[in-house]
C-alpha positions as CSV (number, residue, x, y, z in Angstrom):
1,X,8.9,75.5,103.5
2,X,10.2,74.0,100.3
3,X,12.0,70.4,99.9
4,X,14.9,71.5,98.5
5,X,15.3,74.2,101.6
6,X,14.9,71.5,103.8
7,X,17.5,69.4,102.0
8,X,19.7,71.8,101.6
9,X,19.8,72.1,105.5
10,X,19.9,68.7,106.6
11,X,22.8,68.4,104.5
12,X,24.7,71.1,105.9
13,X,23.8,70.9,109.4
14,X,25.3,67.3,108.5
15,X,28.8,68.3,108.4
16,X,28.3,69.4,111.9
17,X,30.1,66.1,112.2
18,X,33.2,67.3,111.6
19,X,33.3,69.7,114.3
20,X,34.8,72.7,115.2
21,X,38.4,72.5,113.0
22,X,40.4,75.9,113.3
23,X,42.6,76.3,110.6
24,X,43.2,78.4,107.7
25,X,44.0,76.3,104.6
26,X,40.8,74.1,104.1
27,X,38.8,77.9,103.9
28,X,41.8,79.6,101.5
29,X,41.7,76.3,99.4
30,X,37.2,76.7,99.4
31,X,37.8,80.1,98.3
32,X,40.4,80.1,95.8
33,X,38.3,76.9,93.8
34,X,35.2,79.6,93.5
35,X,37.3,82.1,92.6
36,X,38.3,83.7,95.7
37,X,34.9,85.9,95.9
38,X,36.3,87.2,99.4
39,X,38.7,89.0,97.8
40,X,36.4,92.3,96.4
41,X,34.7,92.6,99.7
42,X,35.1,95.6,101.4
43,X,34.8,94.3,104.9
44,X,34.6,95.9,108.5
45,X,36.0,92.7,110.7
46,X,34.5,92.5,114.3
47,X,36.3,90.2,116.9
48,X,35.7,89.8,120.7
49,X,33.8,87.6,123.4
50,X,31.0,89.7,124.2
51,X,29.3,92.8,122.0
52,X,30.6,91.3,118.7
53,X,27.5,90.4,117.3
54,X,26.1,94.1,118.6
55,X,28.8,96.3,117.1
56,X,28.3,94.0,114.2
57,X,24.7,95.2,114.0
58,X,25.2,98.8,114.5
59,X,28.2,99.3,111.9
60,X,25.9,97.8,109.3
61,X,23.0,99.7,110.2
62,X,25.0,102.9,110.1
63,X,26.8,102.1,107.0
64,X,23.0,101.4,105.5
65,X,21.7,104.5,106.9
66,X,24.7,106.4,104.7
67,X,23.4,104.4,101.7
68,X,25.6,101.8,101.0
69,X,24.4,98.7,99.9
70,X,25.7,96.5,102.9
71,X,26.1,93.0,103.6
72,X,26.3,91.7,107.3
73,X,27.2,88.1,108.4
74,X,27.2,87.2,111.9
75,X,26.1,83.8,113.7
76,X,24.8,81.4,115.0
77,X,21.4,82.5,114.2
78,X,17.9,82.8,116.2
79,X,15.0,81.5,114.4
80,X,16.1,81.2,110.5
81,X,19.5,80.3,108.9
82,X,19.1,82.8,106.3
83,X,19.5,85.2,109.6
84,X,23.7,85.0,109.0
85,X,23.4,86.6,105.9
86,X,21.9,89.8,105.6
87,X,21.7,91.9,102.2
88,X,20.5,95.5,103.0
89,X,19.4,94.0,106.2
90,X,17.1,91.3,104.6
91,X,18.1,87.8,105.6
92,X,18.9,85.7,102.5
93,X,15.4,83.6,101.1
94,X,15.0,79.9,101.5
95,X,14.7,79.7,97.4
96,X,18.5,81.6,97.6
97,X,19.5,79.4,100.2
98,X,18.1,76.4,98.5
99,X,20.6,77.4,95.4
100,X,23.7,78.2,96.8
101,X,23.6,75.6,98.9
102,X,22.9,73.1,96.6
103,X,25.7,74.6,94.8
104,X,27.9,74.0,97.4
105,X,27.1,70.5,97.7
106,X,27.6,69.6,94.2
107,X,31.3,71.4,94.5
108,X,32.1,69.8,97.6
109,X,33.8,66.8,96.2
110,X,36.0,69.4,94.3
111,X,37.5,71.3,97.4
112,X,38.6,70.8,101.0
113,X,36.3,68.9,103.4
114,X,34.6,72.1,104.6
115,X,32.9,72.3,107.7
116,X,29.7,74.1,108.3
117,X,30.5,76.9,109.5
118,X,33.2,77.3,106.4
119,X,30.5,76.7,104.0
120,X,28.7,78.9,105.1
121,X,31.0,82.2,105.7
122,X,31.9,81.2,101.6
123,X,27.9,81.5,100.7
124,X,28.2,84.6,102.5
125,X,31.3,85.6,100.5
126,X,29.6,84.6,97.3
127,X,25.7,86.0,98.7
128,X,27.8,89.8,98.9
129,X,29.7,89.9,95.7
130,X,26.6,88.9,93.4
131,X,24.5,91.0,95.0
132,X,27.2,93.6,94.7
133,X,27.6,94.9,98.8
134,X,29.9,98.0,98.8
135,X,30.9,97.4,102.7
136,X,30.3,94.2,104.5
137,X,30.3,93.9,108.4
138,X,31.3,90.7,109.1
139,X,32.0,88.9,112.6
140,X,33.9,86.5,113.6
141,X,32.5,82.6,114.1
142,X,35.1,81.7,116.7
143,X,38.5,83.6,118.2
144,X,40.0,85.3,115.4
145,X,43.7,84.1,113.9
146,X,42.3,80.9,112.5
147,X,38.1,81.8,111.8
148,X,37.0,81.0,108.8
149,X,36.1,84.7,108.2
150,X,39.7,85.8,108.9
151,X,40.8,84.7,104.7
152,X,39.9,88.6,104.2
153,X,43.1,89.7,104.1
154,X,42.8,93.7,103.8
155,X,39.6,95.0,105.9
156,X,38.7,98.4,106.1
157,X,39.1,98.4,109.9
158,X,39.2,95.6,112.3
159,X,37.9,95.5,115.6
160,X,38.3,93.9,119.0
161,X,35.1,94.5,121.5
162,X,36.2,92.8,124.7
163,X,37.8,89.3,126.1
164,X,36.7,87.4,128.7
165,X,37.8,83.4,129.6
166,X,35.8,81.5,126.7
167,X,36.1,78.6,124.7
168,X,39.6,78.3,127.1
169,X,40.1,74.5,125.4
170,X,40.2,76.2,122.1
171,X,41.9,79.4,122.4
172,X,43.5,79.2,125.3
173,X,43.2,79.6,129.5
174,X,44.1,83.6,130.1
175,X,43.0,86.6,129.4
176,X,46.3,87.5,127.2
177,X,46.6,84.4,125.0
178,X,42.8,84.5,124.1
179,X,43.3,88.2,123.0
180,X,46.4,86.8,120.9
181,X,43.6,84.4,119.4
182,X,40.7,87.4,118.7
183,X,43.9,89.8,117.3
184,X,45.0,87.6,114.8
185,X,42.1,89.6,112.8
186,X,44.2,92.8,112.7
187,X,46.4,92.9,109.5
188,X,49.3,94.4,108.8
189,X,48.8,98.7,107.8
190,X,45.1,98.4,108.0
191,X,43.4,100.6,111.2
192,X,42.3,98.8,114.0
193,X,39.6,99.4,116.9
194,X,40.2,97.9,120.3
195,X,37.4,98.0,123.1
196,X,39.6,95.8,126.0
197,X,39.5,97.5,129.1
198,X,41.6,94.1,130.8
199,X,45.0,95.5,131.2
200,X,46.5,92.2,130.1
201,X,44.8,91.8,126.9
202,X,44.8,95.2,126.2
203,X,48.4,95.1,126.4
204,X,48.6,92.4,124.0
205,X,46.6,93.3,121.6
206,X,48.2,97.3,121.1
207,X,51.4,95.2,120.6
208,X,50.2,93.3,118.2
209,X,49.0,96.0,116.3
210,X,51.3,98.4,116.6
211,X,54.3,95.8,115.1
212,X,51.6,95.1,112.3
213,X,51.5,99.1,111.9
214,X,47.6,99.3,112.7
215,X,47.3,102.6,114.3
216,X,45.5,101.3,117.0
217,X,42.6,103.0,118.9
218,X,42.5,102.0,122.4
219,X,38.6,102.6,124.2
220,X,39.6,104.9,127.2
221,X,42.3,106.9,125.3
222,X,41.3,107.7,122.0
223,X,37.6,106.6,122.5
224,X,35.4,105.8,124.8
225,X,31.3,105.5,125.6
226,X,29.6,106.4,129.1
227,X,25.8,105.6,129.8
228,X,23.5,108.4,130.3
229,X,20.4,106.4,130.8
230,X,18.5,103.5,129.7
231,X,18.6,104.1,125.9
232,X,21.4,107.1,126.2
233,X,25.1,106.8,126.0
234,X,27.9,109.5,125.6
235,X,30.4,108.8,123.4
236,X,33.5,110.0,122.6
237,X,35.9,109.7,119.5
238,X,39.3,112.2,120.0
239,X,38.0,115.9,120.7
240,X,33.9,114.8,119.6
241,X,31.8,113.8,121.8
242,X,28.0,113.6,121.5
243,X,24.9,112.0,123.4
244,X,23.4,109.3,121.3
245,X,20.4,107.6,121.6
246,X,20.8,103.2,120.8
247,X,18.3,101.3,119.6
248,X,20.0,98.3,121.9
249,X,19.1,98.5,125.4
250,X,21.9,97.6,128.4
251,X,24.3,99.5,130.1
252,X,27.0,97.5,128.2
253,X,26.0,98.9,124.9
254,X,27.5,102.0,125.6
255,X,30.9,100.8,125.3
256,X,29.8,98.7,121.9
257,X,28.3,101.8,120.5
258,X,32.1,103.5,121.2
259,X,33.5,100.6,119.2
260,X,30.5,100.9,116.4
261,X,31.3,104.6,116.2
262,X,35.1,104.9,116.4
263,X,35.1,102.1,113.3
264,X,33.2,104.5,111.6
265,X,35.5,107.2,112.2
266,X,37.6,105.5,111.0
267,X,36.1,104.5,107.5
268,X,35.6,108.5,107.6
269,X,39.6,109.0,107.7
270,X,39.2,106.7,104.5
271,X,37.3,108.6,102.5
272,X,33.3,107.0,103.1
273,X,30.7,109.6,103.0
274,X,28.9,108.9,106.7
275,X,27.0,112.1,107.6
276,X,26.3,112.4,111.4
277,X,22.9,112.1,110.9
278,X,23.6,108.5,109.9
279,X,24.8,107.8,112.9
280,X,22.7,109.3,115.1
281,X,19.9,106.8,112.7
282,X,22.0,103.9,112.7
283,X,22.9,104.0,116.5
284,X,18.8,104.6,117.2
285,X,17.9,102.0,115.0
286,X,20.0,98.9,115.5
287,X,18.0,95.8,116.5
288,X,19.6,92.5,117.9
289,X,17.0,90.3,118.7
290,X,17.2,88.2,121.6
291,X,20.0,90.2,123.5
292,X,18.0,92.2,126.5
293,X,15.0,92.5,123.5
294,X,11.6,93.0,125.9
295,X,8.3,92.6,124.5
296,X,4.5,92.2,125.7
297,X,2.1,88.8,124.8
298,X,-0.8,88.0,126.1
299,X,-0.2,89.9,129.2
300,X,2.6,88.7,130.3
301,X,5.8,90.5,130.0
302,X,9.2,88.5,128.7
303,X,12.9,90.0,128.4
304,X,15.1,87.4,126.1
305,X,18.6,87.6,126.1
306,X,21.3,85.4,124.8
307,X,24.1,85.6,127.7
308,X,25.9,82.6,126.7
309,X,29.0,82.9,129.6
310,X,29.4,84.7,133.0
311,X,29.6,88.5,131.3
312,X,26.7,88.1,129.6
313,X,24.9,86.9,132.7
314,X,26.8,89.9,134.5
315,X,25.2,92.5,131.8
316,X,21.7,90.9,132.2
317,X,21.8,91.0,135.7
318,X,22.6,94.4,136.2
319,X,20.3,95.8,133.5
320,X,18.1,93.8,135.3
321,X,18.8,96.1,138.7
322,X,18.3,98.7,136.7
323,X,14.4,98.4,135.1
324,X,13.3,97.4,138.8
325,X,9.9,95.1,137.6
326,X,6.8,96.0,139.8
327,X,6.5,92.5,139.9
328,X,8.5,89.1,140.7
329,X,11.1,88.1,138.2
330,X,11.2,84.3,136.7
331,X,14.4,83.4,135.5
332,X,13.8,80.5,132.3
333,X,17.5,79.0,132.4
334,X,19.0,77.1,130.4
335,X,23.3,76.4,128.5
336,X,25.4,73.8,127.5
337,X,27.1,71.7,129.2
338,X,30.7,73.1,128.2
339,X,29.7,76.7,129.8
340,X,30.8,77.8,133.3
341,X,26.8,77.3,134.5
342,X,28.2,77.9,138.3
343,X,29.3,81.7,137.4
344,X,26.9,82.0,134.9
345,X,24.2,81.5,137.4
346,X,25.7,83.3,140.5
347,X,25.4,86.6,138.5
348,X,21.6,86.6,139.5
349,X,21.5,85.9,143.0
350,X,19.3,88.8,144.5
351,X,18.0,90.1,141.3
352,X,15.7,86.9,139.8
353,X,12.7,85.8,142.4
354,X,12.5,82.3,140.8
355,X,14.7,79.8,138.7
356,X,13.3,77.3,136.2
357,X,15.3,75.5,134.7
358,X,15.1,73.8,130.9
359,X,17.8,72.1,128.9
360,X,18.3,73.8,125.3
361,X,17.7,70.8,122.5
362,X,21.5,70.7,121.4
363,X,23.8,67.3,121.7
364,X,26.4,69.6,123.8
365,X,23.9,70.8,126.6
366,X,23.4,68.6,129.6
367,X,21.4,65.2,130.0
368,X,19.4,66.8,132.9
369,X,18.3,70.3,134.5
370,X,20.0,69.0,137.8
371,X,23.2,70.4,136.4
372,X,21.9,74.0,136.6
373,X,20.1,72.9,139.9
374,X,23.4,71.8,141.1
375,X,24.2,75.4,141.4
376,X,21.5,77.1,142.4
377,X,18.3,75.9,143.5
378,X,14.9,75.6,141.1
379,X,12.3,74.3,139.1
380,X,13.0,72.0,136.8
381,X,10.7,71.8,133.6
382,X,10.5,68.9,131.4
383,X,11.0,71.2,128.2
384,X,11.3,74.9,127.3
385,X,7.5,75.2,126.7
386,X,7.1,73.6,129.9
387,X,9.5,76.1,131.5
388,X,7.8,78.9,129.9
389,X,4.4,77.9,131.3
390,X,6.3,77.6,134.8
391,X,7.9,80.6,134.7
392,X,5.2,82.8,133.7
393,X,3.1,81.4,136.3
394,X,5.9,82.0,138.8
395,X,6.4,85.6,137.5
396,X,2.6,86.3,137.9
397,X,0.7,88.7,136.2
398,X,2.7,91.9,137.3
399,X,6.4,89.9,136.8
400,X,8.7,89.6,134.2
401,X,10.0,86.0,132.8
402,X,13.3,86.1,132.1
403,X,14.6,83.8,129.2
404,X,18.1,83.7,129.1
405,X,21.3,81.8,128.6
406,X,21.9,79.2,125.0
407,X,20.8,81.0,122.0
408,X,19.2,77.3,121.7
409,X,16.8,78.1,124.8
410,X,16.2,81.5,123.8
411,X,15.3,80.8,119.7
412,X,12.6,78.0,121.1
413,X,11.2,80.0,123.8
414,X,10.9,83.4,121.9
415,X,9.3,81.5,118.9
416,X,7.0,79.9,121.2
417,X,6.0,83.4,122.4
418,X,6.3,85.2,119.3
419,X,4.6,82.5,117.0
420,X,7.9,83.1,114.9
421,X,8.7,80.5,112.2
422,X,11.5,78.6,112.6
423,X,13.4,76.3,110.6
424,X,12.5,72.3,111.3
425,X,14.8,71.2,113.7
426,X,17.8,69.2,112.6
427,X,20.0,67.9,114.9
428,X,23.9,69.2,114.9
């Protein structure tokens, strides 16, 4: 790992200082001093509280499958930083990190006090017009109207997965004024893709689109995706419908592959050559790792997943029900402070044997595994490796450990597992 990579990263996981600032201007002002590089992206814009990242993954890897040179950002990431920006589905290089980063820091004084998050969206912005991207999937850091992301002002298609009751101090306490949040993506005459099954937020977001003249296509009317088995899902876009196999495993991709597919449909009523075959790849081959990812060391069996708020835990649970392990099940636990852990951990009473418990290394999780504890009864580990060492032994050679909750858990525990390199941990 190179000095200037590393310097490069502690000075923008520095700005993690300024927190979480939702606005619009700071971003437009970034982007218009380096020449507005948003501006020639052809972007498909992915919103929602759960399957974002996921319909993210499988547009891009459709869209590549077609042969377009793609770009995909999407966050936070797992192991590496250069996993937000993807070129052809390669994550960026430290040395191309290094550069635009340093970059960045030199203009800084120039341009708005950007946080980290808006710097990097605009290295993405810049990372996909040099390396000349003909369709970018992006998603969406946070809600929607005011994301850093949302300064594209004419996507291709923009798309709403799902809503559920997150980040209610930011975007608000109900189901219908967080969709007004996540919809604020849909612009005015371009097509839009909603995959809200809440009648509340549904309701919302159709009205916003249709008085932005979106053409909206609501899942369950004009779309939709049923599970056939583990790794098969029907899915339906108008009068097709077809049995596709996905490469991501979970009874709630079915419905993310609907939203993946009706997106492209809609790039199709555009004019972009997708053949069916490229869908039928890209669906098959999509990869998300650490969201219900399953893999074999040593022995022992290990299923990470990143359910970071009650759905999530809801979706792992029941594809939990659904593999039935020979064996006991260990549940490695561990979110922030800020998350609803009581819910969160409730959704895997009768399906997890044993509960260990490990606090993610972030400044927003809490001081102590009692706070999971508090909830539900279990083992409390004295790190993640710890936990991991606790868990598998309470799994025992048959079981499965479960590693789920804060991507922060789950990146530390699957590269302990994995031997994966990770970047050197700098504190946000």
């Amino acid at each position: 790992m190179s000095a200037s990579y590393r310097e490069a990263l502690e000075w923008l996981y520095s700005l993690s200082a300024r927190g979480v600032r939702l606005e619009l201007d700071r971003m437009r002002g970034g982007c218009a001093h380096r020449g507005n590089p948003e501006r020639g992206l052809k972007v498909v814009h992915v919103a929602g509280s759960n399957g974002k990242g996921s319909v993210t993954a499988m547009v891009e890897r459709v869209l590549r499958e077609a042969g377009f040179r793609t770009g995909m950002f999407t966050s936070p990431h797992l192991h590496r930083y250069g996993e937000r920006v993807r070129i052809g589905g390669r994550p960026l290089g430290e040395g191309e990190i290094a550069r635009r980063l340093s970059d960045l820091r030199e203009d800084a004084p120039n341009m708005p006090p950007l946080t980290f998050f808006e710097h990097t969206a605009l290295l993405a912005f810049e990372a996909f017009r040099d390396h000349g991207c003909e369709v970018v999937a992006l998603e969406v850091g946070l809600g929607g109207r005011l994301d850093a992301t949302n300064v594209v002002e004419a996507p291709l298609v923009s798309c709403v997965t799902s809503i559920s009751l997150e980040h209610r101090r930011i975007l608000g306490d109900t189901h219908e004024a967080i969709a007004k949040e996540k919809g604020g993506i849909l612009k005015k005459g371009r097509p839009a893709v909603i995959g809200v099954r809440h009648p509340g937020a549904r309701r919302v977001l159709n009205g916003m689109a249709r008085r932005r003249g979106c053409e909206p296509w609501l899942i369950g009317r004009d779309f939709d995706g049923e599970r056939v088995d583990l790794r098969r899902a029907r899915l339906r876009v108008g009068e097709d419908e077809r049995v596709h196999r996905l490469g991501l495993a979970g009874a709630h991709q079915a419905e993310n592959a609907a939203v993946a597919r009706a997106a492209i449909e809609r790039l199709r009523e555009q004019g972009w050559a997708i053949p069916d075959e490229a869908i039928e790849a890209g669906l098959r081959k999509a990869r998300w790792p650490g969201r219900l990812e399953t893999v074999r060391k040593e022995g022992t069996r290990y299923l990470f997943d990143c359910a970071h708020n009650p759905d999530g835990c809801r979706a792992l649970a029941a594809h939990l029900g659904e593999l039935r392990p020979k064996g006991k099940v260990a549940l490695l636990f561990g979110a922030l402070a800020d998350k609803d852990l009581g819910a969160m951990l409730a959704a895997f009473d009768g399906v997890v044997d044993r509960r260990v418990y490990a606090v993610p290394a972030m400044r927003r999780a809490p001081e102590s595994g009692e706070a999971y504890a508090a909830h539900r009864p279990g083992t409390i580990a004295r790190s993640v490796r710890d936990g991991l060492v606790r868990a598998k032994r309470a799994a025992g050679p048959e079981g499965l450990v479960v590693v789920a909750g804060s991507i922060f858990l789950v990146n530390e525990a699957r590269a302990a597992v994995l031997g994966q390199k990770m970047d050197p941990p700098i504190a946000m």
